[in-house]
C-alpha positions as CSV (number, residue, x, y, z in Angstrom):
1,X,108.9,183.4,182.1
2,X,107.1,180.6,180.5
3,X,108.3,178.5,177.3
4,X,105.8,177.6,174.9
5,X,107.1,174.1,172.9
6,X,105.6,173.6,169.6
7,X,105.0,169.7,168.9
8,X,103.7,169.5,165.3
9,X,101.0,166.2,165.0
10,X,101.9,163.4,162.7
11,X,100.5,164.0,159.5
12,X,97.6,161.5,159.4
13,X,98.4,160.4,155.7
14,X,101.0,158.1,157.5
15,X,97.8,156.3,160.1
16,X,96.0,155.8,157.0
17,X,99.2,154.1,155.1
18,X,100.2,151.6,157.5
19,X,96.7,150.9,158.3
20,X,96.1,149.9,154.5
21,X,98.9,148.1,154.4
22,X,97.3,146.0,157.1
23,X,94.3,144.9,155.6
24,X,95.8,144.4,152.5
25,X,98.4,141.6,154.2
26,X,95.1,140.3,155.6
27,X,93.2,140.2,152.9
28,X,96.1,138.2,150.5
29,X,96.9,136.1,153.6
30,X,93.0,134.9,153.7
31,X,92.9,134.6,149.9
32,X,96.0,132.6,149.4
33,X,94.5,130.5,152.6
34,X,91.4,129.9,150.6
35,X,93.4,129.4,147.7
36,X,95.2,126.4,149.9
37,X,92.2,125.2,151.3
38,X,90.8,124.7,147.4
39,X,94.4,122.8,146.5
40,X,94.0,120.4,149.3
41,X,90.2,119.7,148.6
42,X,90.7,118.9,145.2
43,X,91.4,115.4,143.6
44,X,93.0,116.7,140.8
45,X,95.5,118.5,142.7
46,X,96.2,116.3,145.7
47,X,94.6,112.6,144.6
48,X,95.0,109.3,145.9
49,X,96.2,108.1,143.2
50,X,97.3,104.6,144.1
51,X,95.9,101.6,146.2
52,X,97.8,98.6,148.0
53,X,95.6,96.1,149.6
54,X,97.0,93.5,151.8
55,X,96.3,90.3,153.7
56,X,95.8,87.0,153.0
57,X,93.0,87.0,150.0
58,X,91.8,83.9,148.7
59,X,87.8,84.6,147.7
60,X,88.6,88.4,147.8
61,X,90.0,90.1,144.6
62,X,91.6,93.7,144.9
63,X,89.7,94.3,141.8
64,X,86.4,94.0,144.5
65,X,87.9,96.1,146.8
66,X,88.5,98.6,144.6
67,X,86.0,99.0,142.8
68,X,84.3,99.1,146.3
69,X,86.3,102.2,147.4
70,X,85.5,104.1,143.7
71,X,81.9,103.5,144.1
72,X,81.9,107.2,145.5
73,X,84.2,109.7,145.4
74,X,86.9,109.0,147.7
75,X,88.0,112.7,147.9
76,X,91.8,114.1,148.1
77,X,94.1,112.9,150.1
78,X,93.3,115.5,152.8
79,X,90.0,115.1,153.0
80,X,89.4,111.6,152.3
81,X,87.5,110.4,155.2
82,X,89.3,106.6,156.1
83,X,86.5,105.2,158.8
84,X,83.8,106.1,155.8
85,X,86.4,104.2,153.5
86,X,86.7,101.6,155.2
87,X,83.0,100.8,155.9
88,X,82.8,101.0,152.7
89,X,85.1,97.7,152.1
90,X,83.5,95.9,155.2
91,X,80.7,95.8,153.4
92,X,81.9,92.9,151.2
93,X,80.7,89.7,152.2
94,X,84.3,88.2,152.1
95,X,85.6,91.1,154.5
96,X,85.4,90.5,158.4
97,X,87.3,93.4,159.1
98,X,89.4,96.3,156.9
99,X,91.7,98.8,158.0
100,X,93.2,101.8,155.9
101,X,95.6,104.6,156.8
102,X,96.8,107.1,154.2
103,X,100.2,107.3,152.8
104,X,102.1,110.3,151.9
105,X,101.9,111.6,149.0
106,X,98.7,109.6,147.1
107,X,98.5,106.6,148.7
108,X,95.3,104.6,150.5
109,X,96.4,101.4,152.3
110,X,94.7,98.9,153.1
111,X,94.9,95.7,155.1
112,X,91.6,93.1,154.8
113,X,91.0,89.9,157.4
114,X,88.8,87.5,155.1
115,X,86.5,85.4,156.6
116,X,87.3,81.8,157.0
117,X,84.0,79.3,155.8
118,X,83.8,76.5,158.2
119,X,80.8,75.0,156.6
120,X,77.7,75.8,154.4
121,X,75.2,76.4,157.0
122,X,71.5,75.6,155.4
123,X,72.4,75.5,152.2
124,X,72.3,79.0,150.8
125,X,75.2,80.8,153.2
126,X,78.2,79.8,154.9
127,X,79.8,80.1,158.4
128,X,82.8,80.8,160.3
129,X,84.0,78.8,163.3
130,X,83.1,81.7,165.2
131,X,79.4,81.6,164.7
132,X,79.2,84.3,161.9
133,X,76.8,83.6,158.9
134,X,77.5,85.2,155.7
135,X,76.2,85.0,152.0
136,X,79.5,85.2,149.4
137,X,80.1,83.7,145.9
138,X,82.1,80.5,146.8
139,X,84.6,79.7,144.5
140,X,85.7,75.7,145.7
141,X,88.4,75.4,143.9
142,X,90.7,77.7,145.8
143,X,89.5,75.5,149.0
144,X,92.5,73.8,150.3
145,X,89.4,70.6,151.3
146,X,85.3,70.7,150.9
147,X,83.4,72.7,153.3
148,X,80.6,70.4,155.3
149,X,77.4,71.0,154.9
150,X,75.9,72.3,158.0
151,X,71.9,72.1,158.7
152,X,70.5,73.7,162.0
153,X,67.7,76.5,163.7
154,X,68.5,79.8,162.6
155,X,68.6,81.0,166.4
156,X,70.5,78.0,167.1
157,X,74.0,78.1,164.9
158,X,76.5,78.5,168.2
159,X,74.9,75.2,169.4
160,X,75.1,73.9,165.9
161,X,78.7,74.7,165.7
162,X,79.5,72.9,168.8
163,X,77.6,69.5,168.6
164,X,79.3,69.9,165.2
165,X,83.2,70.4,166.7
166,X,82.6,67.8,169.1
167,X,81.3,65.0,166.6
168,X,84.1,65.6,164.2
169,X,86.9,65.7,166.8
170,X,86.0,62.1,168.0
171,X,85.5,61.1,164.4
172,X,88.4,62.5,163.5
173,X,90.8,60.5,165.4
174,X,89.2,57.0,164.4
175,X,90.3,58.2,160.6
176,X,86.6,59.3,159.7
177,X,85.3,63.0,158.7
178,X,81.9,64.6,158.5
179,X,80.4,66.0,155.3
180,X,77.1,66.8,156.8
181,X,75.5,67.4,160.0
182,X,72.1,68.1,161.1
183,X,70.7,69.4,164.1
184,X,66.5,69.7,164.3
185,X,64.4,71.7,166.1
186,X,64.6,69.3,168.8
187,X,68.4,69.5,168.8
188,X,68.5,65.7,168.2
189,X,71.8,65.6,165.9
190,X,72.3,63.2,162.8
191,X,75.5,63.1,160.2
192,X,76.7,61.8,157.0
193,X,80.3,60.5,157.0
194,X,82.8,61.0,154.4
195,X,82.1,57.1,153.1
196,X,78.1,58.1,153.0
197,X,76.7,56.6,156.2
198,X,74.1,58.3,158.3
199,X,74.7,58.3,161.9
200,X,71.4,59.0,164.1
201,X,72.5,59.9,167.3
202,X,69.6,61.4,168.7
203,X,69.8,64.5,171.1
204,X,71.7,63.2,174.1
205,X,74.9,61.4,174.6
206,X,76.2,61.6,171.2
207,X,79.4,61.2,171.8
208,X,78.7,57.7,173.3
209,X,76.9,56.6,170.7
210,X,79.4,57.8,168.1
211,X,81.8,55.4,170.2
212,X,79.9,52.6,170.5
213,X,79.1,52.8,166.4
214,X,83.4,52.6,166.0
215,X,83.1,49.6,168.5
216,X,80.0,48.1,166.3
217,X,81.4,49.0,163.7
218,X,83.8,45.7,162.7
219,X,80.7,43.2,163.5
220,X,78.3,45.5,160.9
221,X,80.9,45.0,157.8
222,X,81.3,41.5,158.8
223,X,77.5,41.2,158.6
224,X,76.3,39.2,155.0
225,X,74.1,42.3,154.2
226,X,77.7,43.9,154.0
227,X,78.6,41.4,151.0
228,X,76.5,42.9,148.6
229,X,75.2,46.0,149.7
230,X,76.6,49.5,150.9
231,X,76.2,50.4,154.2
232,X,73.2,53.0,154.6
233,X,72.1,54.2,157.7
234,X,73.1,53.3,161.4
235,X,70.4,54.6,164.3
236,X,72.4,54.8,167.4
237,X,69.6,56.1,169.5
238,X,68.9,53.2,171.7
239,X,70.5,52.2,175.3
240,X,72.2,49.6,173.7
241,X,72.7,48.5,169.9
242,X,71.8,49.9,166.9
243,X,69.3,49.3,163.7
244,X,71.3,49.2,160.6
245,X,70.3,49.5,156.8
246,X,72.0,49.1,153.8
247,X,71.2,50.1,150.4
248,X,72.2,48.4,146.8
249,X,75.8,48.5,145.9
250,X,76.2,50.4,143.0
251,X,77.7,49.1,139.7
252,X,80.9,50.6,138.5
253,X,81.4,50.9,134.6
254,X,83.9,48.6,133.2
């Protein structure tokens, strides 16, 4: 004899129940996500609110560097995009390099390497010892000594620099400085001492010749042209010797 066992069904009411309760937890969980996403791309609600900019500034203002970063919206502080900050500050002339990082909870960071002038190299720019040419707003006072005046080919400023390092070295331990050099197109070299003299030293062995103007040097300002007038120019670019010229000594006021 068979038993017949009656299962009743689930009513269906209850599928339909949890499954709305499903998609409505999805549905707040993606608003409130879109809701977050909203927070954290707003300035108003998450800003960078404050800047700190260090290194060692001396042409650079952190009024240039901010107004640098502000130029464009910098975005929140989750969204803010630091390598497109921070090209934004390298391009300052003063700036050789910048780095930023962001700091919890509204603040940008930044740390700035200035460039160092050597020299004014033709006039209208300057350059660093490494070679790197640059056009800045000089302000001399805040130079701890004047900046020479370098003059030299444009394709030619690492050799510049080093006819320039070498000449100043040597002159530099006989107590004398350069306040101008120039190199031609020919690379023949000539400078201006701190006391005014011009040194033609042609293009080879100036180093040489720089020595044997020192060695000349005591017989020249014992020369009678020396009594009265101020030593001018000195052309080193012979074997041996030198031509010399003097100009008019001139009057000081009583």
């Amino acid at each position: 004899m068979s038993v017949k066992v009656n299962r009743r069904a689930l009513p269906s009411w209850n599928f339909w129940l949890g499954l709305l309760t499903c998609i409505v937890t999805l549905v707040a969980f993606g608003l409130g996500l879109a809701k977050l996403i909203t927070v954290l791309k707003d300035e108003q609600q998450v800003p960078l609110a404050r800047l700190n900019v260090q290194g060692e500034l001396q042409q650079l203002s952190e009024h240039e560097v901010r107004a640098a970063l502000t130029r464009q919206p910098l975005g929140s502080f989750f969204t803010a995009d630091v390598n497109a900050l921070r090209q934004r500050v390298e391009q300052l002339p003063w700036v050789a390099k910048a780095s930023l990082r962001k700091v919890w909870p509204d603040r940008l960071s930044v740390y700035i390497t200035e460039r160092e002038p050597l020299a004014y190299w033709n006039n209208d720019r300057l350059v660093t010892a490494s070679g790197d040419v640059f056009k800045a707003a000089l302000d001399s006072d805040k130079l701890a000594q004047p900046l020479p005046r370098l003059f030299g080919p444009e394709t030619a400023v690492e050799t510049t620099l080093e006819q320039f390092n070498r000449v100043q070295q040597m002159l530099e331990v006989n107590g004398m400085s350069v306040t101008a050099m120039r190199l031609t197109e020919r690379f023949a070299v000539s400078v201006v001492l701190g006391n005014g003299i011009e040194l033609k030293l042609g293009r080879e062995a100036t180093l040489e010749r720089i020595k044997r103007f020192i060695d000349l040097l005591p017989q020249i300002e014992a020369h009678k042209n020396s009594e009265q007038n101020a030593l001018a120019t000195v052309d080193l670019r012979y074997d041996t010797g030198a031509a010399v010229s003097w100009r008019k000594q001139e009057q000081k006021e009583s």
